[in-house]
C-alpha positions, 0 to 999 in steps of 0.5 A: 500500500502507498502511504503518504504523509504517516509520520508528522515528524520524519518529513519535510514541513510540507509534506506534514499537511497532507492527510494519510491516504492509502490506494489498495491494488484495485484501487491503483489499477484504476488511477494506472488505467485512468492515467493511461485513458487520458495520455491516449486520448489527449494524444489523439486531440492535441498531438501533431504525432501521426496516427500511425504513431500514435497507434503504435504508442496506444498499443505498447501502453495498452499492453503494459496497462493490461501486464500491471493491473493485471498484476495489481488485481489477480489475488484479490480477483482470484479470492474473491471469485472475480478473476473473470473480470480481469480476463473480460478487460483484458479481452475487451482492451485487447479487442479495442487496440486491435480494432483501432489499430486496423483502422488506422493502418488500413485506413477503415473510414468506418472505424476512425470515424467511430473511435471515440463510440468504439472505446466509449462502447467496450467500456460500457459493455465492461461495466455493464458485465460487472454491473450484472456480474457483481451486482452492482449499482455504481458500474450500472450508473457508470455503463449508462454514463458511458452510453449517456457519452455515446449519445452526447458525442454529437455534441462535441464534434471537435472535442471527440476524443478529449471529452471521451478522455475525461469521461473513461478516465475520470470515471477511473479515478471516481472509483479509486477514490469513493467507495463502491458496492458489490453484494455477495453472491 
């Protein structure tokens, strides 16, 4: 676990004011995926970077993303019974980055006009299968907020792939911060 600010008096003055936090694995596989989330798709809004490049750079992060949280989350899958949540990310991240990257490098207009509704889509799928998988009402609240970004893309024409940055990365960082619920089956 990361602690930081525990001792008051083996530390610098400023780093006595920060309060005692502490992320749990699950807990930093999200800020792990959230940080990743927003580098990629503020990549694709504001980099000069070309696509191919950047398809290549989606990958390599994807694939290390999927390594380290599924590192971070496995005992704590396998004791609670959860393991398939880790293999339906993974499958899913995987389905995305290979979708993408087809697109991209076959220049598939169908694909690259839909990128932001693709990813917005696996990462509604995924909460929508934990939702019913877990029971739980905070990852059906986050799929409908993800479809909820789907419809609303239209909307934000220019600022497609920022505005779903935010939406997948924030919702990330919510939950490695707050909190959820998972009732016992």
């Amino acid at each position: 676990m990361m602690t930081v600010g525990s001792s008051n008096f083996s530390k610098p003055f400023s780093a006595n004011i920060l309060p005692s936090i502490c992320f749990t694995e699950i807990d930093r596989a999200f800020l792990v995926w959230g940080a990743l989330t927003l580098i990629m798709f503020s990549m694709g809004q504001f980099s000069a970077m070309s696509w191919t490049t950047q398809a290549i750079l989606d990958a390599a992060l994807t694939g290390a993303g999927i390594v380290a949280t599924s590192g971070l989350t496995w005992a704590i899958a396998s004791s609670a019974k959860l393991r398939w949540v880790v293999f339906l990310w993974a499958a899913l991240m995987t389905a995305g980055t290979i979708a993408t990257a087809y697109g991209i490098f076959y220049s598939s207009t169908l694909i690259l006009l839909h990128l932001c509704l693709l990813w917005l889509g696996l990462c509604s799928i995924g909460y929508g299968a934990m939702a019913i998988g877990m029971r739980s009402r905070c990852f059906t609240a986050t799929c409908l907020v993800h479809l909820g970004a789907i419809a609303g893309l239209g909307y934000t024409s220019s600022w497609q792939f920022f505005s779903s940055g935010l939406i997948m990365a924030l919702t990330l960082f919510f939950f490695s911060v707050v909190p959820w619920d998972r009732q016992a089956e």
